[in-house]
C-alpha beads as a LAMMPS data file, in Angstrom:
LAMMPS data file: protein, C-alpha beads

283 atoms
282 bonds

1 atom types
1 bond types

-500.0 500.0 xlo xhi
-500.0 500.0 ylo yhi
-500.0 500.0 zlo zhi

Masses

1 110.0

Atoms # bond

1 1 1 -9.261 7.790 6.716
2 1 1 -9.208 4.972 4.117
3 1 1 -6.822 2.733 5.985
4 1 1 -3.824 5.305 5.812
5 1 1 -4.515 4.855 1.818
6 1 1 -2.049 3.562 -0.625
7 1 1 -0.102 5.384 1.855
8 1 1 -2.891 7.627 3.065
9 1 1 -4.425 4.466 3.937
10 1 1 -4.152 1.643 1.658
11 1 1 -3.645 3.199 -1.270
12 1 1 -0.382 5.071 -0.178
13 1 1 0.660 2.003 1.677
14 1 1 1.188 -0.134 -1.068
15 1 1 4.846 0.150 -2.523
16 1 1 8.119 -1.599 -2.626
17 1 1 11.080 0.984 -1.534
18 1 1 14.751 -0.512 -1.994
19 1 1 16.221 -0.478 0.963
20 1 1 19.434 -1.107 2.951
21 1 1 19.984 -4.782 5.160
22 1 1 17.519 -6.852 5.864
23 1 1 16.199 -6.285 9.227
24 1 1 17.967 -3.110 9.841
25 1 1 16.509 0.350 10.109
26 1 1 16.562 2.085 7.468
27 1 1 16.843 6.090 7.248
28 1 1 16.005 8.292 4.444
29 1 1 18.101 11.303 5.485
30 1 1 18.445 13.935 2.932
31 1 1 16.022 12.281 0.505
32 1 1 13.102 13.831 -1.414
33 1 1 10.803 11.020 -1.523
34 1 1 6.917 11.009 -2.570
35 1 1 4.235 8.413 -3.792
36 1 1 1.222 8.637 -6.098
37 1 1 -1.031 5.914 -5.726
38 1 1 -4.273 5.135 -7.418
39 1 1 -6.944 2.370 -5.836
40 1 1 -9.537 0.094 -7.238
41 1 1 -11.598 -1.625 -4.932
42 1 1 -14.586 -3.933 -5.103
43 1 1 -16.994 -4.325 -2.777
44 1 1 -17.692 -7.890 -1.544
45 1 1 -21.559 -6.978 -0.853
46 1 1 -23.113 -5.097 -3.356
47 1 1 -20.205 -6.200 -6.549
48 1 1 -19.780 -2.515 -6.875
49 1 1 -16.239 -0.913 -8.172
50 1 1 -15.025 2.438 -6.489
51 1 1 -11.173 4.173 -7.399
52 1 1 -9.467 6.098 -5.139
53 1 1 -6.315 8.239 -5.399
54 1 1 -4.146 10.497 -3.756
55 1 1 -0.188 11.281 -2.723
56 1 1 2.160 11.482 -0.238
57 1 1 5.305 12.896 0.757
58 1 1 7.727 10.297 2.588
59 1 1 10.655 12.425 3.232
60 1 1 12.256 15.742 2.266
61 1 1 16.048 16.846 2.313
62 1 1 15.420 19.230 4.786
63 1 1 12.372 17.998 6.983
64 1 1 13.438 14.515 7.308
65 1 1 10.812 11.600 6.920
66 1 1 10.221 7.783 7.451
67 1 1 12.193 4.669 8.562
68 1 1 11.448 1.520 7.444
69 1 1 12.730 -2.245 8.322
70 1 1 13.105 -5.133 5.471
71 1 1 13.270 -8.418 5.775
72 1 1 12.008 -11.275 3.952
73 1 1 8.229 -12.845 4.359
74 1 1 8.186 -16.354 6.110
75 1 1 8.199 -18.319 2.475
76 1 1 11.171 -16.964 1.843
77 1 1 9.781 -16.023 -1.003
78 1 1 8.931 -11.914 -1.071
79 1 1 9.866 -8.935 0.591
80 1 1 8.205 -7.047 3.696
81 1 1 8.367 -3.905 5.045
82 1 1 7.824 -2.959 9.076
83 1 1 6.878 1.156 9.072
84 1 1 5.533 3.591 11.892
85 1 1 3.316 5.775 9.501
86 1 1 4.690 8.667 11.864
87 1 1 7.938 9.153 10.455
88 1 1 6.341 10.239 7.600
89 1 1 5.476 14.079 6.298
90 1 1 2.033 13.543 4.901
91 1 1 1.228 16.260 2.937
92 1 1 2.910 19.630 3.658
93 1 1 1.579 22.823 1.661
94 1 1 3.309 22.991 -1.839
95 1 1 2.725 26.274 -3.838
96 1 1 0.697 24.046 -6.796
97 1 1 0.512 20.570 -8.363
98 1 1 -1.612 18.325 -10.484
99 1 1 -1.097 14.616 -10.753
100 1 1 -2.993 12.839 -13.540
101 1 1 -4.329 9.105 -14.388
102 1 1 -5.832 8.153 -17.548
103 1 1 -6.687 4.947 -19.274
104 1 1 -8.198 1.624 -18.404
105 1 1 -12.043 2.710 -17.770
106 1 1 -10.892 6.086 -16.258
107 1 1 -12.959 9.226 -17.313
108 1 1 -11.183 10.146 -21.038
109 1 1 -10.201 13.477 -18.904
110 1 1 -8.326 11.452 -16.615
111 1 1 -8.942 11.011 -12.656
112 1 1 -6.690 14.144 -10.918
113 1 1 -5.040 14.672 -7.761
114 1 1 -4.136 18.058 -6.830
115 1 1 -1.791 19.143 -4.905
116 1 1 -2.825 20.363 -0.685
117 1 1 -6.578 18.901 -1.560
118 1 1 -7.845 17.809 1.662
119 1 1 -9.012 14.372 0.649
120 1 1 -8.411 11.655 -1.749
121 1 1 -9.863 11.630 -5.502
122 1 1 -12.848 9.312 -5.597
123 1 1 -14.598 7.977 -8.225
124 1 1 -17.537 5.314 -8.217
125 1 1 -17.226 3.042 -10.794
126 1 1 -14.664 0.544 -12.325
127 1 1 -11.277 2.543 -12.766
128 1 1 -9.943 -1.141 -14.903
129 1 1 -9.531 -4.613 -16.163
130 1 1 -6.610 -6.869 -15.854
131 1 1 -3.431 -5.716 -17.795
132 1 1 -5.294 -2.245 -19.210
133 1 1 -2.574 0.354 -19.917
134 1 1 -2.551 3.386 -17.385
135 1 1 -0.748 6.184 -17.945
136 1 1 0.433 8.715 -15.067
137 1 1 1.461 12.732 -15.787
138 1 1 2.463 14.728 -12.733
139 1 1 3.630 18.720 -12.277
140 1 1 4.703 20.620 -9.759
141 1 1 4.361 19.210 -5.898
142 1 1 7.566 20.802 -5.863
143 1 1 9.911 18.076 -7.770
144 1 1 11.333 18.518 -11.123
145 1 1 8.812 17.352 -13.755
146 1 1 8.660 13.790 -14.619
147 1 1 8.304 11.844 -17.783
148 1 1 4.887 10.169 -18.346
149 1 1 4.332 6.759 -16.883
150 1 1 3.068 3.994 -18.243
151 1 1 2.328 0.617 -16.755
152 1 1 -0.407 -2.607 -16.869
153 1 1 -2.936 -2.175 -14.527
154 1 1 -2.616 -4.713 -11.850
155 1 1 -4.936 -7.853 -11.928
156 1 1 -8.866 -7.228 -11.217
157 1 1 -9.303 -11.168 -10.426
158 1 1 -7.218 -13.511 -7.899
159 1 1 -8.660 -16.353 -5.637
160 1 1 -8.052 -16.022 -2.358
161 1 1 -8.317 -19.725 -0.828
162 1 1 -7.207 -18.800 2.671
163 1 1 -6.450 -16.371 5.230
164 1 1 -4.468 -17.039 8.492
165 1 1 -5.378 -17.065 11.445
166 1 1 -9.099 -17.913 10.099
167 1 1 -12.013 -17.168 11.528
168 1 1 -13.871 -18.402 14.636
169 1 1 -17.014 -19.627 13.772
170 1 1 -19.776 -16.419 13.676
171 1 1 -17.240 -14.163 14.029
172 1 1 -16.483 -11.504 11.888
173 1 1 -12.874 -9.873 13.293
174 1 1 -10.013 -12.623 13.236
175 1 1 -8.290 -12.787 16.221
176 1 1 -4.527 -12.581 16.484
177 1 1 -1.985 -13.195 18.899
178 1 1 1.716 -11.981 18.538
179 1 1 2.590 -15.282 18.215
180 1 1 0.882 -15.969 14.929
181 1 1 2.034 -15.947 11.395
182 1 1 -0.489 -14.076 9.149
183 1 1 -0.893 -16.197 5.904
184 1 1 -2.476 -15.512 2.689
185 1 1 -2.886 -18.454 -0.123
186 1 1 -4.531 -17.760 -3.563
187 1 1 -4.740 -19.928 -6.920
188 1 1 -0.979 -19.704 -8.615
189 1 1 -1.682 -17.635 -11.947
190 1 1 0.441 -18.331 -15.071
191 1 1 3.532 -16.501 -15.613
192 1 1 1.947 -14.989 -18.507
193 1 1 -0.333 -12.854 -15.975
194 1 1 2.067 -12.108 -13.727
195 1 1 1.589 -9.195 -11.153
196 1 1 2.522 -8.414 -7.762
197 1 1 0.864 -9.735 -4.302
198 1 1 0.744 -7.528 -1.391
199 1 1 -0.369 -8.688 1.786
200 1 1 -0.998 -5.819 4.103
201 1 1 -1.164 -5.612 8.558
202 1 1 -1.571 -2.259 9.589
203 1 1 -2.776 -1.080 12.939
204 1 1 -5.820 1.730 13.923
205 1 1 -4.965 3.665 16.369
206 1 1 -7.044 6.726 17.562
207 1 1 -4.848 9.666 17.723
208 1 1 -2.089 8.405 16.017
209 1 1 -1.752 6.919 12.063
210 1 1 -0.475 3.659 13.063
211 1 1 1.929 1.485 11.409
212 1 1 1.661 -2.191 9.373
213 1 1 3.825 -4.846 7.993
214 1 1 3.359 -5.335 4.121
215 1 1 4.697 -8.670 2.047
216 1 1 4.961 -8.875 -1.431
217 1 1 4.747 -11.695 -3.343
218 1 1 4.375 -13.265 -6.623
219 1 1 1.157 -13.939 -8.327
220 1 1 2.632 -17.079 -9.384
221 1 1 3.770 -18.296 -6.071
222 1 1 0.669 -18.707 -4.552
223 1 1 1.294 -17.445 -1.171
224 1 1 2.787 -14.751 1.356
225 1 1 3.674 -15.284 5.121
226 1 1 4.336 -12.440 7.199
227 1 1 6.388 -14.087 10.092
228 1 1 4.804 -13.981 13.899
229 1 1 8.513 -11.658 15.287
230 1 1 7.161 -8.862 12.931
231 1 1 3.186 -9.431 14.281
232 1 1 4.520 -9.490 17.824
233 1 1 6.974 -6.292 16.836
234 1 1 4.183 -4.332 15.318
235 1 1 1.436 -4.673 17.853
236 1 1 4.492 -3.650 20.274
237 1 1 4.603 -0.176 18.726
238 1 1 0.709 0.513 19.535
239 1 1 0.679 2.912 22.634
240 1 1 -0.209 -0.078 25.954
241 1 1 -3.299 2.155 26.854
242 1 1 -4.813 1.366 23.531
243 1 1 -6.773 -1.778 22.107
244 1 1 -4.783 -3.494 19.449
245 1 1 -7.100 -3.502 15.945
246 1 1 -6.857 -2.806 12.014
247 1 1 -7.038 -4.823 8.800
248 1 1 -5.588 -7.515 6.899
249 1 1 -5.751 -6.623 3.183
250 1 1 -4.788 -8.314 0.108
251 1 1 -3.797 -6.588 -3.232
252 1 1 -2.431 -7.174 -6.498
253 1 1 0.175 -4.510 -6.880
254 1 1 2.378 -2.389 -10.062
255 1 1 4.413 0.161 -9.260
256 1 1 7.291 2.348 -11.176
257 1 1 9.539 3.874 -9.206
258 1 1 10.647 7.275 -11.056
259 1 1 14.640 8.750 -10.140
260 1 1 14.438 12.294 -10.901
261 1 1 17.148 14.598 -10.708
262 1 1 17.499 16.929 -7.378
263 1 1 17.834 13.552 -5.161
264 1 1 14.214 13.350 -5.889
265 1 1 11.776 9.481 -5.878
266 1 1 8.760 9.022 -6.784
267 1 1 7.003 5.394 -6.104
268 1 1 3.697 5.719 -8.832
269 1 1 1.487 2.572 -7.915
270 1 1 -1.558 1.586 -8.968
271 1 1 -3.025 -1.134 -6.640
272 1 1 -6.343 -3.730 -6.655
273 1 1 -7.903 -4.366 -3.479
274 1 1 -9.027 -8.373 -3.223
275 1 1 -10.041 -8.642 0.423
276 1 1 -9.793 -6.663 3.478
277 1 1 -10.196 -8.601 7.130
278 1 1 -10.464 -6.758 10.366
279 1 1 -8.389 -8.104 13.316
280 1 1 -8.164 -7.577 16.979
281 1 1 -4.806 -8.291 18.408
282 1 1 -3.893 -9.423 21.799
283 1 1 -0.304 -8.497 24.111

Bonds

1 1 1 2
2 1 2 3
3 1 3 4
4 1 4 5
5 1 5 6
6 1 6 7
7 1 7 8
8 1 8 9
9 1 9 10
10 1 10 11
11 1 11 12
12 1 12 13
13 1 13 14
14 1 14 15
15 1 15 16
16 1 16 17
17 1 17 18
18 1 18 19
19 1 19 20
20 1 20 21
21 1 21 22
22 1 22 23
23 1 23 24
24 1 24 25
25 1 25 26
26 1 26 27
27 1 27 28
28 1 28 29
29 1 29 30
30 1 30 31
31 1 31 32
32 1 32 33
33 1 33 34
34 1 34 35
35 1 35 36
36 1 36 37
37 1 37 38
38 1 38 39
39 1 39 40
40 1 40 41
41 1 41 42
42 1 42 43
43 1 43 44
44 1 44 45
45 1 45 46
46 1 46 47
47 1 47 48
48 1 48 49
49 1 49 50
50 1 50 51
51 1 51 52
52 1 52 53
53 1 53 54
54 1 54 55
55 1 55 56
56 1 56 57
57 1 57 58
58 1 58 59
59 1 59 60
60 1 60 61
61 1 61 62
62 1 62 63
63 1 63 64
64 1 64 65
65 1 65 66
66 1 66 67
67 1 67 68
68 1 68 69
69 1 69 70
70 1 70 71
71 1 71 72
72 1 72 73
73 1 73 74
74 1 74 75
75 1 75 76
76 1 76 77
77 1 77 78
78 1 78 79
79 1 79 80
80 1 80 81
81 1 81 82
82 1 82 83
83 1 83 84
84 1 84 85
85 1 85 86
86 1 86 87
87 1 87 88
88 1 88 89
89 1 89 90
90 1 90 91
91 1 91 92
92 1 92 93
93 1 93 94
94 1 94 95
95 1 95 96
96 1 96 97
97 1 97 98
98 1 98 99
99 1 99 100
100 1 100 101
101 1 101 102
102 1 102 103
103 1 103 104
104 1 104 105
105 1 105 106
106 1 106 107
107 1 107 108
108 1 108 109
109 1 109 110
110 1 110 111
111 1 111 112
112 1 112 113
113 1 113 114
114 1 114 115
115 1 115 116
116 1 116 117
117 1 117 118
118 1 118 119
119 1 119 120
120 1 120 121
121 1 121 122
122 1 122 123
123 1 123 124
124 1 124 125
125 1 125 126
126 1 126 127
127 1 127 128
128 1 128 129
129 1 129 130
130 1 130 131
131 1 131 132
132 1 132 133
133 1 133 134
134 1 134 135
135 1 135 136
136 1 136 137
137 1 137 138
138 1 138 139
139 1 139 140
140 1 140 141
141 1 141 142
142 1 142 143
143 1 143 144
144 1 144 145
145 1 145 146
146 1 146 147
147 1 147 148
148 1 148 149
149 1 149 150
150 1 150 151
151 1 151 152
152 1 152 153
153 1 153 154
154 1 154 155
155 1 155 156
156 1 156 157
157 1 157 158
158 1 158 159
159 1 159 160
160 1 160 161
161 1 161 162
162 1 162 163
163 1 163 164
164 1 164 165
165 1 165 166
166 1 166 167
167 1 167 168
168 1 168 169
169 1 169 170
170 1 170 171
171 1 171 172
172 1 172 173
173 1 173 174
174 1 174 175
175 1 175 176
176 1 176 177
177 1 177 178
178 1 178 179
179 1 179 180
180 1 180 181
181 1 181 182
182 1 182 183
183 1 183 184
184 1 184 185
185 1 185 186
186 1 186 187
187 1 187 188
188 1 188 189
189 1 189 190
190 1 190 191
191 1 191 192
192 1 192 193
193 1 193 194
194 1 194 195
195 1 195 196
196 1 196 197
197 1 197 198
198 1 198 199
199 1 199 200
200 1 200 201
201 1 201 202
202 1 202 203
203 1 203 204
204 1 204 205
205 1 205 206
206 1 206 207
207 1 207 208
208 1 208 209
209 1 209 210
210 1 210 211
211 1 211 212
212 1 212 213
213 1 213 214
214 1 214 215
215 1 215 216
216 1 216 217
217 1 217 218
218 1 218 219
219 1 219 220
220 1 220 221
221 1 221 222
222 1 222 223
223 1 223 224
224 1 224 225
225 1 225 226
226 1 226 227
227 1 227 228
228 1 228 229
229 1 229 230
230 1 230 231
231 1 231 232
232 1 232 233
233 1 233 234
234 1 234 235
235 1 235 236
236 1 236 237
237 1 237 238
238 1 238 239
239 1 239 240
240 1 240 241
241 1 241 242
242 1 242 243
243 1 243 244
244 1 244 245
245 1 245 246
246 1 246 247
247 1 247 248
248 1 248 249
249 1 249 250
250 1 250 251
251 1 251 252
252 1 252 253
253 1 253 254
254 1 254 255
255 1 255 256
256 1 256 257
257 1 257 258
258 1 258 259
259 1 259 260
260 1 260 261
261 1 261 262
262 1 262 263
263 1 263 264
264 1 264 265
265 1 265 266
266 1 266 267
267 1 267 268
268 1 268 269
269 1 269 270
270 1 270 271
271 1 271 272
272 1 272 273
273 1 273 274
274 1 274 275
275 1 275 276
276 1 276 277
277 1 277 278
278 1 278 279
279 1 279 280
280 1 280 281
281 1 281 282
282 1 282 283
C-alpha cells in the first residue's frame, strides 16, 4: 500500500478539510464526502518521475465515516490534522465511475481512475512541471456530476534544508520519541510561486491502516512544526503489542474542494512528493 496514498496512502492523505474547533473531534455525520488525488513523485536514487492516482470515500450519509482533530502546527503558522485512517469507508462497490486527469505532461488521453479498480493508476514518467494547468473530469462514483476542475500543478522543486529529529550518524530510520516536535525547514519561495506545504506523520501498522498527523504550511514561510502532544497522541493510538514505525513525508500541495448538491464534497488534490523519511517511534 503506497503509504495509505493521497489518502490510500499518501496520495489520499494529502488534503485540507474545514473543520469545526480546534482540537476538538470532529464528526462527519450525514455527509457524503470523497477525495481524488493524483501523485508525482521523484525518486531520490535513480532521478526518475512516477504519478500515481486513485480515490476515496471519507464518509457517506448513511454508512458514516471519519473523525478528524484540528489544531494549529507549532509555528503557529498552518493547520494540522490528527486522523485514525479507520473511520474511513475506503472504497465501497459503486455501480460505475471514471475520474479523469489531463494536462501538464499527462498522456493527451488523460491518466483515469475508475471506479472499484483494485489498485491505484500508475504511470512511470513525469506527470508535471511547476504551475502546469491540470484539469480534473469525474462521473458517476455515485455523486451528482461535477463541473471540470482546473488548478496549477503544485511545485516540482523546493529545498528541504532540514528535517527534525535528524538523523544519527549511519542511520537510515530517524528515531522519535513522543516527546519530540517533528520539524521541516525549506528555502522561503517568492509569493509569486506560492503553493502549499504539507508535512506528513503517519503510522504502519500491520493489520490495521494506521493513522498520521499532517501540517500545512506556506511555501513562503519556510517551515512547519507538528507539535510533540500530537506525536505523543498519535503513537498512542498504535495497538501496545505493535512496534511504533512509518514515514515522514514532505509535499507541495493544491487542492479544490468541490460542494455539490445532495450534501455531497469532493477534496480533488494533486500533490508533489519532496522527501519521504522512515521513523521508528518509541512509548
Amino acid at each position: 500500500m503506497i503509504g495509505r496514498f493521497l489518502l490510500i496512502g499518501s496520495v489520499l492523505m494529502m488534503f485540507v478539510a474545514g473543520c469545526g474547533d480546534y482540537e476538538d473531534g470532529y464528526y462527519r455525520y450525514g455527509a457524503n464526502e470523497i477525495v481524488f488525488g493524483i501523485r508525482q513523485r521523484i525518486d531520490p536514487a535513480s532521478g526518475e518521475s512516477s504519478v500515481t492516482a486513485s480515490y476515496e470515500f471519507l464518509g457517506l450519509a448513511d454508512k458514516g465515516g471519519w473523525a478528524t482533530s484540528v489544531f494549529r502546527d507549532g509555528d503557529g503558522d498552518g493547520t494540522c490534522y490528527f486522523e485514525r485512517y479507520d473511520n474511513r469507508l475506503g472504497q465501497p462497490h459503486v455501480e460505475s465511475g471514471v475520474a479523469t486527469w489531463v494536462g501538464g505532461k499527462l498522456p493527451a488521453a488523460g491518466l483515469q481512475v475508475l471506479a472499484n479498480q483494485p489498485e491505484p493508476t500508475q504511470l512511470a514518467g513525469a506527470g508535471w512541471a511547476t504551475d502546469d494547468l491540470l484539469s480534473f473530469d469525474v462521473s458517476g462514483f455515485a455523486m451528482p456530476r461535477l463541473q471540470t476542475v482546473t488548478m496549477k500543478a503544485p511545485r516540482t522543486e523546493l529545498e528541504i534544508t532540514a528535517i527534525s529529529p535528524a538523523l544519527a550518524e549511519g542511520a537510515t530510520e530517524t528515531s522519535l520519541a513522543p516527546t519530540n516536535d517533528v520539524g521541516v525547514t525549506w528555502t522561503p519561495t517568492s509569493r509569486d510561486g506560492w503553493t502549499r506545504v504539507m508535512v506528513t506523520l503517519e503510522t504502519d501498522e500491520e493489520g490495521n491502516p494506521g493513522g498520521g498527523v499532517r501540517c500545512f504550511g506556506s511555501s513562503t514561510s519556510g517551515s512547519v512544526v507538528i507539535p510533540a502532544k500530537w506525536v505523543a497522541r498519535l503513537f498512542s493510538s498504535v495497538d501496545p503489542a505493535k512496534p511504533i514505525k512509518g514515514r515522514i513525508s514532505v509535499a507541495s500541495h493544491r487542492q479544490i474542494t468541490y460542494l455539490a448538491r445532495g450534501s455531497w464534497t469532493a477534496y480533488i488534490v494533486a500533490t508533489t512528493l519532496h522527501r519521504e523519511q522512515p521513523f521508528t517511534g518509541s512509548r
